[in-house]
VEXMARVEX-780160 format. One record per residue: x, y, z of N, C-alpha, C in turn; residue in one letter. Coordinates in steps of 0.1 Angstrom, whole numbers, plus 5000, padded with zeros to 4 digits. Layout:
BEGIN
XYZXYZXYZA;...
END
This chain:
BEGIN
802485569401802985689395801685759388X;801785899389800585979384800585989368X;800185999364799886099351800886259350X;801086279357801886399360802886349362X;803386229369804486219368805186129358X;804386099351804585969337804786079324X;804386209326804786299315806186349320X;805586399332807586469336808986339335X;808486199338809586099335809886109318X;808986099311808886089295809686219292X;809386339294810086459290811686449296X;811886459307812986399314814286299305X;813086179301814086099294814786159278X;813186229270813786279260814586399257X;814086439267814886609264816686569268X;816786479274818486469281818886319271X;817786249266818586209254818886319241X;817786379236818286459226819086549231X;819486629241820586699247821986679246X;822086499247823886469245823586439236X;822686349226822886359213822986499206X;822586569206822686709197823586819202X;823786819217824386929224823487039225X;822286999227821187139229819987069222X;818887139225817587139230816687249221X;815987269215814887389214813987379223X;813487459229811887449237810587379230X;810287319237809087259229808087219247X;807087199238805887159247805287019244X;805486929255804686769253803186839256X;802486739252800886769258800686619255X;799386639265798386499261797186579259X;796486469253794786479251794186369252X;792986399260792086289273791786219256X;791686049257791785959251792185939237X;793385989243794985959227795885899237X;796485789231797685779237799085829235X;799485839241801385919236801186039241X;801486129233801986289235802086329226X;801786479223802486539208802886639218X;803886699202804686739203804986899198X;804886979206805187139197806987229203X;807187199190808387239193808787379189X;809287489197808587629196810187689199X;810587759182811587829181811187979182X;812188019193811988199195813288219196X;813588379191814588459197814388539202X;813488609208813388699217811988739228X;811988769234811188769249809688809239X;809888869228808388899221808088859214X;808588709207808688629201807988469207X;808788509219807988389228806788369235X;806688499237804988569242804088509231X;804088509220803788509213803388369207X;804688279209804388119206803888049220X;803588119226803388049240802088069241X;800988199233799788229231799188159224X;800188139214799488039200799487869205X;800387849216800387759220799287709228X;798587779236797887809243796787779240X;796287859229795287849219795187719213X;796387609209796087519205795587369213X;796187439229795587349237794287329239X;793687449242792187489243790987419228X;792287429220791687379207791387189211X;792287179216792786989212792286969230X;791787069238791487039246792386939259X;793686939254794886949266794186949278X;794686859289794186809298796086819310X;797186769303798386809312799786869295X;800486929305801686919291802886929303X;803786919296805286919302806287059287X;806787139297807387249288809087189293X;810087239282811287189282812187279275X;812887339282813987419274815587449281X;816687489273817687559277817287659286X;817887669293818287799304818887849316X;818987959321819587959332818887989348X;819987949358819387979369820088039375X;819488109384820488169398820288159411X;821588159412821288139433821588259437X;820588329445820388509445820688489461X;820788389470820688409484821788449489X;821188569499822388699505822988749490X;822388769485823288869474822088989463X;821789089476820589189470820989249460X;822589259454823089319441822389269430X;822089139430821789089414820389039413X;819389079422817989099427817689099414X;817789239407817489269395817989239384X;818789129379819289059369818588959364X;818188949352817988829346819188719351X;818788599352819188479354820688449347X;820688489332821288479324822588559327X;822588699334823188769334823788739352X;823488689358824088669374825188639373X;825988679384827388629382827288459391X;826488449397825888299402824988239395X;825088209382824188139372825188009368X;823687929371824087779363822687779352X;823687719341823087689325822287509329X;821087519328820087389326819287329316X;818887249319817487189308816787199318X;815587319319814387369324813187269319X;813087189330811187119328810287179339X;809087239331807987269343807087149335X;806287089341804587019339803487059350X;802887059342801087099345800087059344X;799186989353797886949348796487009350X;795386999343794587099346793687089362X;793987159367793187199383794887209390X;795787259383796887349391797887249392X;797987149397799087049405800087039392X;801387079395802787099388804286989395X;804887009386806286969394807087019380X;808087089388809287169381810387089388X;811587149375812987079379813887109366X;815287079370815987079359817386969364X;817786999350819186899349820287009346X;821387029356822387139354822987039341X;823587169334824787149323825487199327X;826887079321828287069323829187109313X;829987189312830387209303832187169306X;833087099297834387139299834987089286X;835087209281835687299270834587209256X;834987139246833887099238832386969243X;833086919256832686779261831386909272X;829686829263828786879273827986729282X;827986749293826886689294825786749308X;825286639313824486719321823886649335X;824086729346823886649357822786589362X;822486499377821486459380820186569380X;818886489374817686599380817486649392X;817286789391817186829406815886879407X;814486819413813286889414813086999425X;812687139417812187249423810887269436X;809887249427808687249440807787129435X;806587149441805687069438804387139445X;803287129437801987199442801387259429X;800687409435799587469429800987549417X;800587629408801187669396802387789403X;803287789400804187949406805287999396X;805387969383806487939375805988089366X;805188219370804988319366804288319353X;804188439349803288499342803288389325X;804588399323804888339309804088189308X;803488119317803087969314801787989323X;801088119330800088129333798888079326X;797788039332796187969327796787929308X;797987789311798087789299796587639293X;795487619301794487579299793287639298X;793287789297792587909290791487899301X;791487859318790287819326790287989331X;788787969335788488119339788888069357X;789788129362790188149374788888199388X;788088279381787688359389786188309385X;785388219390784188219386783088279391X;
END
């Protein structure tokens, strides 16, 4: 097992234990740093899209500081299945009429190699829990602008 993949099992295990323990999640970011053992931990409360921009820069910043080498990000969210349906192209996730509610993991290590996934949530009526992990992709980074060069590397040398 990689290193990438010994953060994405660790995040995996905690974010879906604290999930049925609490019934929800904040976003937070695992990280490592080259010769510490464990992970720390930043746990990053936003309400709004310019709010997050914002802790995700400061975040950013603190990796470059502590010199972060992989992290694993984790949060509530939604997804949608947009296929054959060009109506809701333009919808946030949240707003599709084909949206499933998840615990979103992306991880990252430095020189690009990722693996994304999530765990659908279940809801029926007060009783939550949450289904098997389903992994997204695997490879170079594609999870958009919001978790771009979050290792502050100059792309372009």
């Amino acid at each position: 097992m990689t290193e990438l993949e010994k953060l994405v099992e660790f995040t995996k295990e905690r974010s879906r234990a604290i999930f049925n323990q609490d019934g929800g999640i904040i976003p937070t970011f695992f990280c490592h740093v080259p010769n510490v053992d464990g992970y720390g931990m930043i746990p990053c409360h936003w309400e709004n899209s310019r709010q997050k921009h914002l802790m995700v820069c400061l975040v950013k910043k603190k990796f470059l500081e502590l010199g972060v080498d992989r992290y694993a990000f984790v949060a509530e969210s939604w997804i949608a299945n947009r296929a054959g349906d060009e109506s809701t192209d333009m919808l946030p996730p949240s707003q599709s009429p084909n949206r499933q509610e998840c615990i979103f993991i992306h991880a990252e290590e430095k020189g690009g190699l990722s693996k994304t996934g999530q765990f659908p949530i279940k809801r029926d009526g007060e009783k939550v829990s949450t289904g098997e992990f389903v992994h997204f992709e695997e490879g170079l980074t594609g999870i958009g602008m919001t978790f771009s060069n979050m290792f502050g590397e100059n792309a372009f040398h």
